[in-house]
C-alpha positions as CSV (number, residue, x, y, z in Angstrom):
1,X,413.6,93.0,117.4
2,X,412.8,95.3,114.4
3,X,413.7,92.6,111.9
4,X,411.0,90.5,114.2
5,X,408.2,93.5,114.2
6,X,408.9,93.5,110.1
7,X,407.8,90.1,109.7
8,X,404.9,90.5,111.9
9,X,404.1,93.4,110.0
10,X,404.2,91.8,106.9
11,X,402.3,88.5,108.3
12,X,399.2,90.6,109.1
13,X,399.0,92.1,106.1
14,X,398.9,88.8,104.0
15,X,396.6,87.3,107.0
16,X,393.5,89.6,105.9
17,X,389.9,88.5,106.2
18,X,390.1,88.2,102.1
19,X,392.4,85.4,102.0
20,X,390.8,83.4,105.0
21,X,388.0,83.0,102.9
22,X,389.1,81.9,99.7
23,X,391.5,79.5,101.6
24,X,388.4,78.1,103.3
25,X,386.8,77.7,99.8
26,X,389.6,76.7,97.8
27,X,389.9,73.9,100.8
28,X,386.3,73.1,100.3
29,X,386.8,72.5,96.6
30,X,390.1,70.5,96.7
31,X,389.7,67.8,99.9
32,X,385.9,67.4,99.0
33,X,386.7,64.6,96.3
34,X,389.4,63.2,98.8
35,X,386.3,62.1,101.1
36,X,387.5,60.0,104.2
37,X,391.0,59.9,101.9
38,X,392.7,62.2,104.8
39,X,390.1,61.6,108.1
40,X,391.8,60.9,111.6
41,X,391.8,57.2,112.6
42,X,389.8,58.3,115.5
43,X,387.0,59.8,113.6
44,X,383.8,58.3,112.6
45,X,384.2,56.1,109.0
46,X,381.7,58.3,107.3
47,X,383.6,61.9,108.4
48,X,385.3,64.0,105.9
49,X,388.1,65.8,106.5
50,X,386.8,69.0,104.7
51,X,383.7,68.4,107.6
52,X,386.9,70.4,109.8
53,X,386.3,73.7,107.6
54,X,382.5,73.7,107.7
55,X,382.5,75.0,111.4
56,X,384.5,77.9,110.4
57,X,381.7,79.1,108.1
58,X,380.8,82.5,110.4
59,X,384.0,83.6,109.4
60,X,382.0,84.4,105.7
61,X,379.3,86.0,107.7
62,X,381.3,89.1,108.7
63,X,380.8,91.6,106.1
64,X,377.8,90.2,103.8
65,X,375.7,92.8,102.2
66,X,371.7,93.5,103.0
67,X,370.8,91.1,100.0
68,X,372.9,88.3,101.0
69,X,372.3,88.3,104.8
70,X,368.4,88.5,103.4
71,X,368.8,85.1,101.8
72,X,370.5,83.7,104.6
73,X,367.4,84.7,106.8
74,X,364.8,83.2,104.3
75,X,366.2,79.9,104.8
76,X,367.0,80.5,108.9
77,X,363.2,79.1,109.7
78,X,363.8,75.9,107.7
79,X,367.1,75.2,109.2
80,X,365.5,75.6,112.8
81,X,362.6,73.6,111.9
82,X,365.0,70.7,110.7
83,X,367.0,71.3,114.0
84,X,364.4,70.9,116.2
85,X,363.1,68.1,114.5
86,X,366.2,66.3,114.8
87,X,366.7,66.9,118.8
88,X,362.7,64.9,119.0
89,X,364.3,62.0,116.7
90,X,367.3,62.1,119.0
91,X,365.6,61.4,122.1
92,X,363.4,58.7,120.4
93,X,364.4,55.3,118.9
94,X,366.0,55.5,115.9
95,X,368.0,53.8,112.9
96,X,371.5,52.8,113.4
97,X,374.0,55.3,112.1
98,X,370.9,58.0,111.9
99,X,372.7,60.3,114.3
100,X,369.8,63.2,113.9
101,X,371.8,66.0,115.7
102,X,375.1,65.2,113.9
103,X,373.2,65.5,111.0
104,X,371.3,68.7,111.4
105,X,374.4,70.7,112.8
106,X,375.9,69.0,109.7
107,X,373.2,69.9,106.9
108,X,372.8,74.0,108.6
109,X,377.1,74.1,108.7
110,X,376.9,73.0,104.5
111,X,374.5,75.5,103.8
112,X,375.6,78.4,105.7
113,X,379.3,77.8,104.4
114,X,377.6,77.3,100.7
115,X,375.9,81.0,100.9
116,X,378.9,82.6,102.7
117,X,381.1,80.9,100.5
118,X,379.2,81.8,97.2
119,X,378.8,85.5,98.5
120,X,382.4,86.2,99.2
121,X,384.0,84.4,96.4
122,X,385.5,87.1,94.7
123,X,387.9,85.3,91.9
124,X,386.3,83.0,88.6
125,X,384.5,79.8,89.6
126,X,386.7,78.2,86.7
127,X,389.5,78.4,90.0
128,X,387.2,76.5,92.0
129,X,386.8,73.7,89.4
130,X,390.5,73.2,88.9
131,X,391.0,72.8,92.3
132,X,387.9,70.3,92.8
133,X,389.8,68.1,89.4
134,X,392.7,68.3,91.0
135,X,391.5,67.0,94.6
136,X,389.3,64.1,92.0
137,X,392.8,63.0,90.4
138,X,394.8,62.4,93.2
139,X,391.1,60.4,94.6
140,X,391.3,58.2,91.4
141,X,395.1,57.4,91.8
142,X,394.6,56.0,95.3
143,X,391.9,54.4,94.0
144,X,393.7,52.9,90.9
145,X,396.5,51.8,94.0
146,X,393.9,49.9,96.0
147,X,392.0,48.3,92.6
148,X,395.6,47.1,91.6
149,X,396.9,46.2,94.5
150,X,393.6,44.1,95.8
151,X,394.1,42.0,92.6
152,X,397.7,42.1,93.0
153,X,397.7,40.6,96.6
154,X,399.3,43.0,98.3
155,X,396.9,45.1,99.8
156,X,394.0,43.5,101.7
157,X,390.2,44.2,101.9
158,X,390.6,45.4,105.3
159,X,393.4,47.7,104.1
160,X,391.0,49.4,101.7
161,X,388.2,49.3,104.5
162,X,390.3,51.8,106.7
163,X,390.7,54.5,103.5
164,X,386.4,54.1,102.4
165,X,383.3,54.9,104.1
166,X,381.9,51.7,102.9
167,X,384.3,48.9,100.7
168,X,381.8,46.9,98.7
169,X,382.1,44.1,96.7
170,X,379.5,43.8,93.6
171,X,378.8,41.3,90.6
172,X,382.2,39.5,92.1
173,X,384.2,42.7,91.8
174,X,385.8,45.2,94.2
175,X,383.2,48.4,93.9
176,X,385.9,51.7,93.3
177,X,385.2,54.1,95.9
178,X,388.5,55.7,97.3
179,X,387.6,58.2,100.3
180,X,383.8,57.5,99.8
181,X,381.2,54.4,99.1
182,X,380.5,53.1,95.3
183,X,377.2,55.0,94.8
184,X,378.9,58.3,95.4
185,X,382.3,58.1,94.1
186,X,380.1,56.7,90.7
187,X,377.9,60.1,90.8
188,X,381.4,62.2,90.8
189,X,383.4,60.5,88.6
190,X,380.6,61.0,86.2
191,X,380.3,64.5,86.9
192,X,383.9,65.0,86.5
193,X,383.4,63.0,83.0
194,X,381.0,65.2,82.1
195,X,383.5,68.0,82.7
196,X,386.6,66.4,81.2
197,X,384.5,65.4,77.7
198,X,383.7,69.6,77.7
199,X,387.1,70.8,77.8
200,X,388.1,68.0,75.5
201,X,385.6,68.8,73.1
202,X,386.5,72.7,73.2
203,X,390.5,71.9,73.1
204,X,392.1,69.1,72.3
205,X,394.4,67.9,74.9
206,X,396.7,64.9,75.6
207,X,396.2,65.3,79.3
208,X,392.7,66.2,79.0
209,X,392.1,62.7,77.2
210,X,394.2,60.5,79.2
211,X,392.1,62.2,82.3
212,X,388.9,61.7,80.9
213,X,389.9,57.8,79.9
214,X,390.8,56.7,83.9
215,X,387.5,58.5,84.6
216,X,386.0,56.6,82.4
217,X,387.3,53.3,83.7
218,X,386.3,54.1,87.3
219,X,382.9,55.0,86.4
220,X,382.4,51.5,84.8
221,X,384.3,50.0,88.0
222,X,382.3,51.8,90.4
223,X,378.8,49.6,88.5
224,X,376.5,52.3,89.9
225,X,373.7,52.5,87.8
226,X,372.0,56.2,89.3
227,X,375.6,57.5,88.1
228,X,375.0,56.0,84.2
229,X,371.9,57.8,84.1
230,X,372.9,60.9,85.1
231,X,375.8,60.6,82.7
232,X,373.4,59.5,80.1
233,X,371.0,62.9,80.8
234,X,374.5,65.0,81.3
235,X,375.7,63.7,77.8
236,X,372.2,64.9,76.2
237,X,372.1,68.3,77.6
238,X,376.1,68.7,76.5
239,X,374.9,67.6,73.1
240,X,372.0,70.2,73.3
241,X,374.3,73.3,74.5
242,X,377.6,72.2,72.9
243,X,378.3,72.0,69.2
244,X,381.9,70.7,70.0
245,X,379.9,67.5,71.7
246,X,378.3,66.9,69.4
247,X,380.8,66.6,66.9
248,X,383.2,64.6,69.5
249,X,379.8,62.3,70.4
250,X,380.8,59.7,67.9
251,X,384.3,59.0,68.7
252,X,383.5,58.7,72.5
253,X,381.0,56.1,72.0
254,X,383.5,54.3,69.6
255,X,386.2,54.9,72.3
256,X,383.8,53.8,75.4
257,X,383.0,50.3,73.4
258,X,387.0,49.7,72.8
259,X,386.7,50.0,77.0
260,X,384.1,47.9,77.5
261,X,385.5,44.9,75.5
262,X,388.7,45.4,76.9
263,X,387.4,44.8,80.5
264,X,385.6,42.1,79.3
265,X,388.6,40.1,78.3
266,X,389.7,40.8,82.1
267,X,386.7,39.1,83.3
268,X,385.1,42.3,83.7
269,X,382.0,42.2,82.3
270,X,379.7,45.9,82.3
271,X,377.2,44.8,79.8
272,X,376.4,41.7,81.9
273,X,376.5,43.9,84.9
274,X,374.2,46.6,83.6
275,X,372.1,44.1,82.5
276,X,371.6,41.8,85.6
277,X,371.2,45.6,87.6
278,X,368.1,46.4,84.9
279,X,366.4,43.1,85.9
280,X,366.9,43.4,90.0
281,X,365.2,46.8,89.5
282,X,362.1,45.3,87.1
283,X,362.0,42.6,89.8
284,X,362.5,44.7,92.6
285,X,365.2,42.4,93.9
286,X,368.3,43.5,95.4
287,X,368.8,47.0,96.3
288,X,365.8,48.1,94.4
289,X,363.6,45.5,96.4
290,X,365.0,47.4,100.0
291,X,364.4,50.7,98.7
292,X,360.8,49.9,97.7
293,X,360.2,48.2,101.6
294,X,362.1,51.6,103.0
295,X,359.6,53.6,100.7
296,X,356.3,51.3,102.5
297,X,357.8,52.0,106.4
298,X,358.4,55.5,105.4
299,X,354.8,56.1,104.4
300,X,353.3,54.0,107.1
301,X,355.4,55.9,110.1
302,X,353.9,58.9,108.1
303,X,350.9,57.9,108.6
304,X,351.5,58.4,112.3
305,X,352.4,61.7,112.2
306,X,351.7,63.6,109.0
307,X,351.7,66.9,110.5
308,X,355.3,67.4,111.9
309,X,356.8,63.7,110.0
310,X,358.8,61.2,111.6
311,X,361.7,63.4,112.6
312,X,364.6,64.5,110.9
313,X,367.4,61.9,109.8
314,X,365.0,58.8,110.8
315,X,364.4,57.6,107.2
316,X,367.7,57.9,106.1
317,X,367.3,54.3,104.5
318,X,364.7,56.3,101.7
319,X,367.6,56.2,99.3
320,X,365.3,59.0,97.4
321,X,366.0,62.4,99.3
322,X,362.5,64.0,98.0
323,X,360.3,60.8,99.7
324,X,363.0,61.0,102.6
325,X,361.5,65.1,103.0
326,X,358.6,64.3,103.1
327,X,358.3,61.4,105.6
328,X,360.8,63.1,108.2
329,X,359.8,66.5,108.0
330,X,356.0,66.3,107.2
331,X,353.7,68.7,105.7
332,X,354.7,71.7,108.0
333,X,358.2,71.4,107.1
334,X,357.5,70.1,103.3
335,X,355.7,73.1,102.9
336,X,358.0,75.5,104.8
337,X,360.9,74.3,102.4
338,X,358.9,74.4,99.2
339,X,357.6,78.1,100.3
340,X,361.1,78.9,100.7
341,X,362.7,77.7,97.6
342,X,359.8,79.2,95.7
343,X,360.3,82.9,97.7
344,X,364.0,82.3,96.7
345,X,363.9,81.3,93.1
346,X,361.3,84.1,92.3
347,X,363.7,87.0,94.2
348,X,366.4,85.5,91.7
349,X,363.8,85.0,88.6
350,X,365.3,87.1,86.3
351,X,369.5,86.3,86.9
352,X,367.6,82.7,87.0
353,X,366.6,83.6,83.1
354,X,370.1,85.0,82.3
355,X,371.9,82.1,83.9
356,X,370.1,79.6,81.5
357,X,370.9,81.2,78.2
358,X,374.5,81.7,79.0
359,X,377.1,79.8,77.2
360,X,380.2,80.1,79.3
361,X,381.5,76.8,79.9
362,X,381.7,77.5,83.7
363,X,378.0,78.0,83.5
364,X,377.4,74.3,81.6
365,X,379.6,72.8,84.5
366,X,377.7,74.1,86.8
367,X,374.1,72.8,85.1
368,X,376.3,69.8,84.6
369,X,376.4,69.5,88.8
370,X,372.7,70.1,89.2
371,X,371.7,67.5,86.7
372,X,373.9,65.0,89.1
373,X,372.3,66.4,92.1
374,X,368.7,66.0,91.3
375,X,368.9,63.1,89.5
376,X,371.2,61.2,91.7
377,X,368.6,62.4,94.8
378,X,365.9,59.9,93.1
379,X,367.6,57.1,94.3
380,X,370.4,57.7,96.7
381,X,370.8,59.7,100.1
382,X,372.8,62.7,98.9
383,X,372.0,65.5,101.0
384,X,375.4,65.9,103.0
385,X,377.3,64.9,99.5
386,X,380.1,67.4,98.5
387,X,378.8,67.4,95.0
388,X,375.5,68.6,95.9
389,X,376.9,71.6,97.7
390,X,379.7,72.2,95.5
391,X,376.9,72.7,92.9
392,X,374.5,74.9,94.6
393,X,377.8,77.0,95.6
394,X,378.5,77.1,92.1
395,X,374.4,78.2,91.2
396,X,374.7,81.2,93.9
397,X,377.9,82.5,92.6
398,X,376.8,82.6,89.0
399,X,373.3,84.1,90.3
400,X,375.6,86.9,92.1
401,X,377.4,87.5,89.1
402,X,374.8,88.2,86.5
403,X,372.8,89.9,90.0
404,X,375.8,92.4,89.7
405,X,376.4,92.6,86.1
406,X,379.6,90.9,86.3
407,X,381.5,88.9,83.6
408,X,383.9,85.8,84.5
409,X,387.5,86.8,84.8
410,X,390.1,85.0,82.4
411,X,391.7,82.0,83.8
412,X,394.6,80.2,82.2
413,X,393.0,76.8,81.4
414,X,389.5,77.6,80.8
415,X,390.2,81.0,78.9
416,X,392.2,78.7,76.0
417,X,388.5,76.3,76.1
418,X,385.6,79.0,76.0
419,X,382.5,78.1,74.9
C-alpha cells in the first residue's frame, strides 16, 4: 500500500499543469505534418488527428496573465461574429463539404489553442521546430512508400486514397501528398525546404543535405505551382537576411538542375509541367479558369448581401482566403477583423520592430512560415492549415519574448547553427 501511495505520489508530481501543456504543444507540432497520416477509419477524410488536441485548448487558459487574456478578448468579437455567421449558412443551402459549424468551432479551437499555446510555451521555439521536422520526415517516408509502391504495382490508388485527404493525379503523374492533398503538402515541403537550406547553409551537415534533397524531390512531385512561388519569395528573403545563402545560392541551383534532368530521364518532366501550368493560368484554363468563375459567384452572391456577406464557410471554392473574407463575412465582419488586427499589431508595434531586425535563426524560420501563409492564401484555402497556425504560434511567442525581454535558450541542434 505504501509502495502504491509512492507511486501515486510521484505520478502527481510529474502530472503538473506545466507538462500538460507543453505535451499538448509538442503534439501540435509533431502530428501536424502527419495530416490524416494517423485519423480513425471512421472519421471524416479531411480530419486530422492533431484536430483531437485542439479541444483541449482551455486547459492553456488557466493561469494566463492580464495582457494575454486581453488579447484573447480583442479577438473574442470576431470569433463570435464568424460563429454566428456560420449557424445562418448552416441552416441555408450550402456547398458540398462546406460544413459551416464544423468549421467555425474548428477556426475559434486553432486560434484559442494558438494564443494559449504561444503564452504558455515556456522552453525555445527551436524545440518546437525539431519536433514539426521530425513529424515532416516520417510524412515524406510514407509518402516516398506510396510514390514507389504505386509505380511498383504493389500498392493501389485506392490504397493511397484511404491515407490522403484528396489523391490526385496531375500532368499523368501521382500528385505526392501523404496525410494531406497536393496543394498543401507542396506549401510545407517548401517551407520545410526553406528551413533545411538555413541550417545547411549555417552548418554543414550530411543529414541536413540528404534531408533537404527528398524535400526537394517531393516539392517537384507534389507540381504545385503557389508552393514554387512561395519558395521562390522564401529563397529571396533568405538571400536578403542570410550571408551563408547567399554563398550556398549557387550550388543549390546547380544541384536543383542535376534533379530536374534526372526526373526527366524518368519521364518526369517539371519544366514541361511548370510550363503547361504558366499557360492554363494566362488562359485561365484549368484550375485557374474555376478559380476565376468562383471569384464571379462570390461577388455576385455579395452583391446580395454586402452588409453581413454570404455566410461563413459558403465560398469555400474562393481558393484566395482574403476574397473568401470578404464575400462570407461582408463589410461588418471585414471591418471587425481588419479593426482587430490593426488594434493588435499596434499594441505589439514596438516588439513588432524588434522582431524584424533580429537575426536568430528561429526568428527567419518563423518569417519563413508567414511568407508561406500569406502567399500561399492568394490562391489556395488555407485557413484551417497546420502551417498557418504553426506560424502565427511561432509570431506570438517571439512577440512574448522580446515583450518580456527574453533571449532564446540554447538548444542542441540549433545552438551549433546560429545565425
Amino acid at each position: 500500500m505504501e509502495l502504491a501511495a509512492q507511486r501515486k505520489a510521484i505520478f502527481r508530481s510529474h502530472l503538473t499543469l506545466d507538462r500538460i501543456q507543453h505535451f499538448l504543444i509538442y503534439c501540435f507540432a509533431f502530428l501536424g505534418p502527419l495530416g490524416t497520416l494517423l485519423t480513425p477509419s471512421f472519421m471524416p477524410n479531411a480530419f486530422r488527428f492533431y484536430h483531437f488536441f485542439l479541444i483541449l485548448f482551455p486547459l492553456f487558459l488557466i493561469k494566463l496573465k492580464f495582457n494575454e487574456w486581453k488579447t484573447i478578448l480583442t479577438f473574442t468579437p470576431f470569433l463570435l461574429y464568424c460563429l454566428v455567421s456560420a449557424y445562418f449558412t448552416h441552416n441555408r443551402i450550402y456547398e458540398v463539404d462546406s460544413y459551416p459549424l464544423f468549421r467555425a468551432f474548428l477556426f475559434i479551437s486553432q486560434c484559442l489553442f494558438m494564443f494559449g499555446a504561444a503564452f504558455c510555451l515556456k522552453v525555445d521555439q527551436k524545440k518546437l521546430i525539431v519536433f514539426y521536422l521530425a513529424g515532416f520526415f516520417i510524412s515524406l517516408l510514407v509518402g516516398y512508400f506510396f510514390f514507389i509502391g504505386f509505380y511498383s504495382g504493389f500498392i493501389s490508388f485506392r490504397t493511397i486514397e484511404h491515407f490522403s485527404v484528396e489523391t490526385q493525379m496531375g500532368w499523368g503523374l501521382l500528385r505526392f501528398s501523404p496525410g494531406t492533398y497536393p496543394n498543401e503538402y507542396g506549401n510545407v515541403a517548401s517551407f520545410v525546404l526553406s528551413i533545411l537550406l538555413l541550417l545547411y547553409a549555417k552548418k554543414k551537415r550530411f543529414l541536413t543535405l540528404l534531408f533537404a534533397s527528398l524535400t526537394f524531390i517531393a516539392l517537384l512531385l507534389t507540381t504545385t505551382r503557389a508552393a514554387y512561388l512561395s519558395f521562390g519569395v522564401a529563397l529571396i528573403y533568405l538571400c536578403l537576411a542570410s550571408t551563408e545563402i547567399r554563398k550556398l545560392l549557387f550550388k543549390f541551383f546547380l544541384f536543383g538542375t542535376v534533379i530536374l534532368f534526372v526526373l526527366k530521364a524518368y519521364s518526369i518532366n517539371i519544366f514541361s509541367i511548370f510550363i503547361r501550368g504558366l499557360k492554363a493560368i494566362s488562359l485561365m484554363e484549368g484550375s485557374a479558369g474555376i478559380r476565376l468563375s468562383y471569384w464571379i459567384k462570390g461577388f455576385k452572391d455579395l452583391d446580395q448581401s454586402i452588409i453581413f456577406g454570404n455566410g461563413f464557410s459558403a465560398n469555400i471554392y474562393a481558393h484566395n482566403i482574403y476574397l473568401e473574407l470578404l464575400f462570407e463575412l461582408g463589410i461588418v465582419g471585414t471591418l471587425l477583423l481588419v479593426s482587430t488586427v490593426i488594434y493588435y499589431l499596434s499594441e505589439n508595434s514596438y516588439s513588432i520592430r524588434k522582431l524584424f531586425l533580429d537575426k536568430e535563426i528561429t526568428t527567419q524560420i518563423m518569417i519563413i512560415g508567414l511568407i508561406h501563409t500569406f502567399l500561399f492564401a492568394l490562391t489556395n484555402h488555407n485557413m484551417h492549415h497546420h502551417l498557418t497556425w504553426l506560424s502565427f504560434m511561432l509570431f506570438n511567442v517571439s512577440l512574448k519574448r522580446f515583450s518580456q525581454g527574453l533571449f532564446p535558450w540554447n538548444s542542441s541542434y540549433f545552438s551549433r547553427t546560429r545565425a
